[in-house]
N, C-alpha and C positions, 0 to 999 in steps of 0.2 A: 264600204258601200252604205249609201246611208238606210237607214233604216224606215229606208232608204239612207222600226221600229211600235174584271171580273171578279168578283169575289163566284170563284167557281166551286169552289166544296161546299158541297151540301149532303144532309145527313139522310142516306138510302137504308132501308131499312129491307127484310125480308130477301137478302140475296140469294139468286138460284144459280149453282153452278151452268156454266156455258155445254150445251153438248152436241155434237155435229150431228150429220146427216146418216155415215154409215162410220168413217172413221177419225171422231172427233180429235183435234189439234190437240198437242200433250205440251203446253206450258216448259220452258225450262224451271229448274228452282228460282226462287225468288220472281217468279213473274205471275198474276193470276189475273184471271178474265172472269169477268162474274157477268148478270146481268140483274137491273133491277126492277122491281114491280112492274114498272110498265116496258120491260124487255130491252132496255139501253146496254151494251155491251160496255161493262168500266174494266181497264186494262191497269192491273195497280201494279209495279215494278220495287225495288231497292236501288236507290242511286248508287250505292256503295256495291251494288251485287253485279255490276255488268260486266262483261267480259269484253274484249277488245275483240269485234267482231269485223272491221272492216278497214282499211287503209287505200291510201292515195296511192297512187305509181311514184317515184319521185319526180320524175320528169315526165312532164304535160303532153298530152297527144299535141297539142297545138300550143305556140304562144300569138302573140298579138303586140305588137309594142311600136307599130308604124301603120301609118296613114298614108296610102300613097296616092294622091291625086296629078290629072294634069300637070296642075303650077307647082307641084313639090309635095316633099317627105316632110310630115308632121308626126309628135309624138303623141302619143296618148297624154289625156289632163283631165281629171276631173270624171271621169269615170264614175256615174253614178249607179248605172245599171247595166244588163248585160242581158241578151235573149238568143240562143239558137235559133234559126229560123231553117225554112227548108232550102233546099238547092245548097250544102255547105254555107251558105250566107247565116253572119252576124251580127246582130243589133245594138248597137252602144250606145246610152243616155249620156250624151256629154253635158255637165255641168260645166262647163268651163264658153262654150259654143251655145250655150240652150239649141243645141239641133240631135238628132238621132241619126246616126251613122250608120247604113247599112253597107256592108263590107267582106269581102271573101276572108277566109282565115288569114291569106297569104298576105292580109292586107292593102288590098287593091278596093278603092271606096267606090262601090255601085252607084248612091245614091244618097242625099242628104235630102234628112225631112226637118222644116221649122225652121225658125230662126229669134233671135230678140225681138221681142214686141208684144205688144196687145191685140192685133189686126188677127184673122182669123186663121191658122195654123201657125199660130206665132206661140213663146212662151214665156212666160217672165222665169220659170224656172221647171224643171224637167225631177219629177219626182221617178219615176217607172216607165220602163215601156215593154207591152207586151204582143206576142206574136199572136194572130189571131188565124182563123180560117179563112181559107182561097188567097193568101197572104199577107192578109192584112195585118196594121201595125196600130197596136192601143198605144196611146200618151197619156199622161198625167200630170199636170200643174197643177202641182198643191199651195204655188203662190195665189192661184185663181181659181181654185177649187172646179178647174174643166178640162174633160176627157175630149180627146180629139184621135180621131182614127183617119187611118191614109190606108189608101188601095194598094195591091202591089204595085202598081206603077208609080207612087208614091204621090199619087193626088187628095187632097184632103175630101173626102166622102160624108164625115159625119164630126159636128162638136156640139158639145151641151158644158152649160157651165151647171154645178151639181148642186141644187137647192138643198141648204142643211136643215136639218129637222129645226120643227121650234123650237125654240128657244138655246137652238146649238152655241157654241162656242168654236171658234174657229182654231183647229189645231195646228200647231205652228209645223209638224210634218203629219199631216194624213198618213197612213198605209197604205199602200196599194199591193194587190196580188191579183197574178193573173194565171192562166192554166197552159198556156199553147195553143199549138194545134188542135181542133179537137172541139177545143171549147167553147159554149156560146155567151158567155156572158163574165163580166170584169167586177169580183169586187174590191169598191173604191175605197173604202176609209174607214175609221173610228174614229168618230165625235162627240168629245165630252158636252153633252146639251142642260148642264145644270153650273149656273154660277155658284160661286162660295158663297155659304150661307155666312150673315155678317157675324164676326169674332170666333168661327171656328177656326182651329189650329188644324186639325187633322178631320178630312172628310174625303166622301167617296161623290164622286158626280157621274148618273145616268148618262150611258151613251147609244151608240146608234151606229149600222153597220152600212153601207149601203151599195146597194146590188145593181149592174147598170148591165143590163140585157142590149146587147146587139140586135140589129143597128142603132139602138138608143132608145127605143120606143115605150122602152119600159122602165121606170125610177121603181126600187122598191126598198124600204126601212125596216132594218132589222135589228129589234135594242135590247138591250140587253148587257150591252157596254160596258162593263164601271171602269174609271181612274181612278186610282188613291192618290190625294196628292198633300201634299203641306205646307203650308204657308206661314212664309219668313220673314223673320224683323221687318223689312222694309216693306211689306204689302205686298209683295209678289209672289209668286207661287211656282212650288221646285215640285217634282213627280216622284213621288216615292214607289210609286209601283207606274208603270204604263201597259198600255194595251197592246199586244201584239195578233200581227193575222197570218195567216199563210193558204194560199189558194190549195185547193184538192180538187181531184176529178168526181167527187162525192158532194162540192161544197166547198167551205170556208173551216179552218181549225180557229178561234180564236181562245185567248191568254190573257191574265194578267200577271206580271211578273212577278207579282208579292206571291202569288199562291203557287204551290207542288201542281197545277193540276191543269190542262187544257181540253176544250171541247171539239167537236166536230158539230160544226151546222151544216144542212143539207142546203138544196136550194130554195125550199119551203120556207128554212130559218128554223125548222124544228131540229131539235136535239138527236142528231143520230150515233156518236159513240164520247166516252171519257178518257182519258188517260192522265193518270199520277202516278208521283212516284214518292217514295218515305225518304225524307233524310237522316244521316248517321251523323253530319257535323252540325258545331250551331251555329244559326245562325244570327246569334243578335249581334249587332255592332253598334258597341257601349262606347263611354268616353274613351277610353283607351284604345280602343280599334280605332277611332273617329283619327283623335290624336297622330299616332302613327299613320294612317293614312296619309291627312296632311304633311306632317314630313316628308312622304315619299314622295309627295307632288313637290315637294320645293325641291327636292334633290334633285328631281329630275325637270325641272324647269331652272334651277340655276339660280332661284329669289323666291322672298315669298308671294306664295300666291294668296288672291283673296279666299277669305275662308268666308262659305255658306253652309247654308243646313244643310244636314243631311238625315237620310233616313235612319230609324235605330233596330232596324232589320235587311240583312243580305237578301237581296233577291231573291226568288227562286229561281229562276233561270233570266236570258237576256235575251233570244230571239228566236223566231219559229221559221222552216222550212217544210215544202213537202215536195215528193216527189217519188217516181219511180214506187207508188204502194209502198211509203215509208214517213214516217212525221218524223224532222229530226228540231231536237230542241238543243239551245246553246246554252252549255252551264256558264253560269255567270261564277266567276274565278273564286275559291274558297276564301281565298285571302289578297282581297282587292287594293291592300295598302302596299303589296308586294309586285302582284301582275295584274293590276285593272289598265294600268299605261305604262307596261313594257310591251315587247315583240317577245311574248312568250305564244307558244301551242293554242288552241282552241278545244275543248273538248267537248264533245254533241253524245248527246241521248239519243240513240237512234231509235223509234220503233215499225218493227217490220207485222204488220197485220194478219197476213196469209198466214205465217209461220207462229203467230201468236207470240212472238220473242219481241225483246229491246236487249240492245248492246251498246257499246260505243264506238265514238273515231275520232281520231287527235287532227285537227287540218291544221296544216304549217302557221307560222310567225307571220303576221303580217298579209294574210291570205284572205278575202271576203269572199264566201259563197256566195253565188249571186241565181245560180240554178241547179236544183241537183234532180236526176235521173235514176233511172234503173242501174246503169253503171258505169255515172260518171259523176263529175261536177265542177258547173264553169265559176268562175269566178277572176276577181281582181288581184294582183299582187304588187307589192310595195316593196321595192329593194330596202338596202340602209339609206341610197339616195333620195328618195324619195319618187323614185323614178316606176310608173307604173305600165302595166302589162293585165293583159287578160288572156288567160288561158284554158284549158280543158283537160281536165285528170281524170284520168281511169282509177273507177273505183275497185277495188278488190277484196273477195272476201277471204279470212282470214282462215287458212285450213286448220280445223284442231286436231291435236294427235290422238294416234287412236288408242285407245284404253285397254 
């Protein structure tokens, strides 16, 4: 699913421990909640300290791997995104169609929204689509930087193409997150709005977050952005860190993936919680990480691949979720010369708020979350065919023994 995809540590001084109302929350070891001068809740964890607190069912409450209309049974393709909606009804971004599929689990197709084109509920490409209140359904083309919404009866009611900040640069995928039901407002993207300064090798460029309040009536910019990126022999420019988002019912979490560390914006855009965590392995990746890398790409493509720059640091993590009163963050693979492109496990940092804990969860081979819940999580799956499905796993939590 694609990703459809800050320098956030800064030095707080003066922490005062967190303390509740009548019976304040008691941290497991290796997790502590502080807050700082101006009373921001930072939530600092141990990557190496989590315990395996949650798994999938094996097998899916639901799968999804057919389209059944009038004229015939089609397969799933291109599967970009995915939304529960209400009435058992769900929402598929097909990339392959540029249309949004709403559909019963059993797969019987309600209703198609969009189509190829420029003309007005049309798309040149479908970045996200999100369930909105009284049924509505948000869209996103990030080839056209314009959000378009359809009624439940699937008539188009609202589009705006999204003015980027000055002096923006045009991100070759925008983010998008959205919240559900519930929710009044979509936000659309991160925008690197600072060109390369001439002859630098390594810089960071200002960006910009932006908030699109239903029915539309309201644009509002929120920066605070950075990209690290760097720039390669031929003049072109590879990411060494990117920006990640994920919608909350509080707000926006937003990441840069060089840094341990994620924030929560409210819908002010002010700073309402932190969360990081320490690492125990390292992460530089020297010549000889670099190296083997590449060999592992040619092994597994069969020839040599062209070789580009790369970063000389491991990510800190690779993508953000939220859901169900939980951030869950995607580690990005210890050793990516090994499993950055096989069909190995996925491993997520989960953190749970209420409870003042972070744990982990392993989500299968080949497996894209695309929404997760209080206790579930839908997402896409990719056989060794290459043959896809979307389905819905029950989340479980992991009973510990008793001491």
């Amino acid at each position: 699913m694609a990703a459809p995809a800050i320098s956030l540590l800064s030095s707080i001084a003066g922490l005062i421990l967190v303390g509740g109302c009548s019976e304040p929350a008691v941290p497991p070891p290796d997790h502590v909640e502080v807050r700082d001068s101006a009373g921001i809740p930072i939530l600092t964890f141990r990557k190496a300290g989590l315990e395996e607190r949650w798994i999938l069912e094996p097998e899916p409450e639901w799968v999804l791997g057919e389209l059944r209309e009038p004229n015939g049974v089609m397969d799933l393709y291109a599967v970009v995104d995915a939304e529960l909606l209400d009435g058992g009804l769900v929402a598929l971004a097909e990339g392959s169609t540029y249309q949004v599929v709403i559909s019963g689990v059993d797969g019987k197709v309600v209703r198609r929204l969009g189509r190829a084109g420029d003309g007005p509920g049309e798309f040149r490409q479908i970045g996200a689509v999100v369930g909105l209140p009284e049924g509505r359904i948000g869209v996103w083309d990030p080839e056209r930087d314009r959000y378009s919404e359809f009624d439940a009866a699937g008539v188009l009611v609202f589009e705006t193409e999204v003015a980027l900040p000055a002096g923006a640069v045009r991100s070759n995928s925008p983010l998008t997150t959205g919240g559900g039901p519930g929710r009044d407002h979509l936000w659309i993207g991160a925008f690197p709005v600072m060109r390369p300064p001439p002859g630098m090798e390594r810089f960071r460029s200002e960006g910009a977050i932006v908030r699109l309040t239903n029915p539309g009536d309201t644009l509002a910019v929120v920066p605070g952005l950075v990209t690290t990126r760097l720039r390669v022999g031929t003049g072109g420019i590879r990411y060494s860190a990117a920006p990640r988002l994920a919608g909350d019912p509080a707000g926006v979490w937003i990441g840069d993936t060089h840094e341990p560390e994620v924030r929560l914006l409210g819908e002010d855009g002010g700073l309402r919680r932190i969360v990081r965590w320490e690492w125990d392995e390292d992460r530089v990746f020297g010549p000889a990480e670099q190296a083997a890398y590449w060999a592992s790409i040619e092994r597994q493509m069969n020839r040599k691949p062209p070789v580009g720059a790369l970063a000389d640091t491991l990510p800190a993590f690779d993508y953000l979720m939220a859901g169900g009163g939980r951030l869950w963050i995607l580690v990005f693979p210890a050793d990516p010369a090994e499993g950055r492109f096989q069909s190995l496990p996925r491993t997520w940092m989960v953190c749970e708020f209420e409870k003042l804990s972070c744990g982990r969860i392993a989500t299968p081979a080949d497996f894209y979350p695309a929404r997760v819940g209080v206790d579930y999580v839908l997402g896409k799956q990719l056989d060794e065919m290459g043959v896809e499905t979307v389905g819905k796993y029950r989340l479980r939590t992991v009973e510990k023994p008793a001491r």
